[in-house]
N, C-alpha and C positions, 0 to 999 in steps of 0.2 A: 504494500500500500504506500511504497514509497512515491508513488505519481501524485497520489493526491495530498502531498506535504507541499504544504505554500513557499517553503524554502527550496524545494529542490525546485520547482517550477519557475520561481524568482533566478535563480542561480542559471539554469536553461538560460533563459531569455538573454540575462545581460550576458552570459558564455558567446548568443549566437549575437547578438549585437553586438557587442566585440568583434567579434570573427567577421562579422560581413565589413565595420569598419576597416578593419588591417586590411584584409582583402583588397578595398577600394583605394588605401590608399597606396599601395603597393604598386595596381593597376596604375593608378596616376601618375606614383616615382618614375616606370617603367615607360610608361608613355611620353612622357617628358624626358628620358631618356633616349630617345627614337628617335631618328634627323625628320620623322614623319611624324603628324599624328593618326595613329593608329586608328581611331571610329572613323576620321574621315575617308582615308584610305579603304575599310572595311566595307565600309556604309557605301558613297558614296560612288568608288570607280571598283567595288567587287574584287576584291582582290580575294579571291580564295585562299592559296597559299600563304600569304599573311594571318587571314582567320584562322587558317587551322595551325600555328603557329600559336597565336594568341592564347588560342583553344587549350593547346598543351599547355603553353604557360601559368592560365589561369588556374588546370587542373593542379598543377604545381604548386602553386600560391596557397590553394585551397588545404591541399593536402600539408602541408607544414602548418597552416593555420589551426588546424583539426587537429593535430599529432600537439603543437604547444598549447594549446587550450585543454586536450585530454589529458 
């Protein structure tokens, strides 16, 4: 019955708001790292092999965010 303790539910939340901040702002170091910016490039003139670059990076980001938060 530990789901329905107000503390571990609390604890969740700010764990995953945390984790999506790092996330973003990662994304942003990184992208500002780039002689491009990346969404435009992405978004607008379709670059695949950039997204799926992206793609893996972000899953990277993600997974170290996951691993020092757990």
């Amino acid at each position: 019955m530990d789901l329905i303790n107000p503390q571990v539910l609390v604890n969740s939340l700010v764990y995953s708001i945390l984790g999506v901040v790092f996330f973003w702002v990662a994304f942003v170091i990184i992208d500002k790292l780039t002689p491009y910016e990346l969404w435009k490039e992405i978004i607008e003139k379709h670059n695949q092999p950039l997204a799926t670059v992206v793609a893996a990076m972000c899953l990277g980001i993600a997974i170290i965010v996951a691993a020092a938060i757990h």
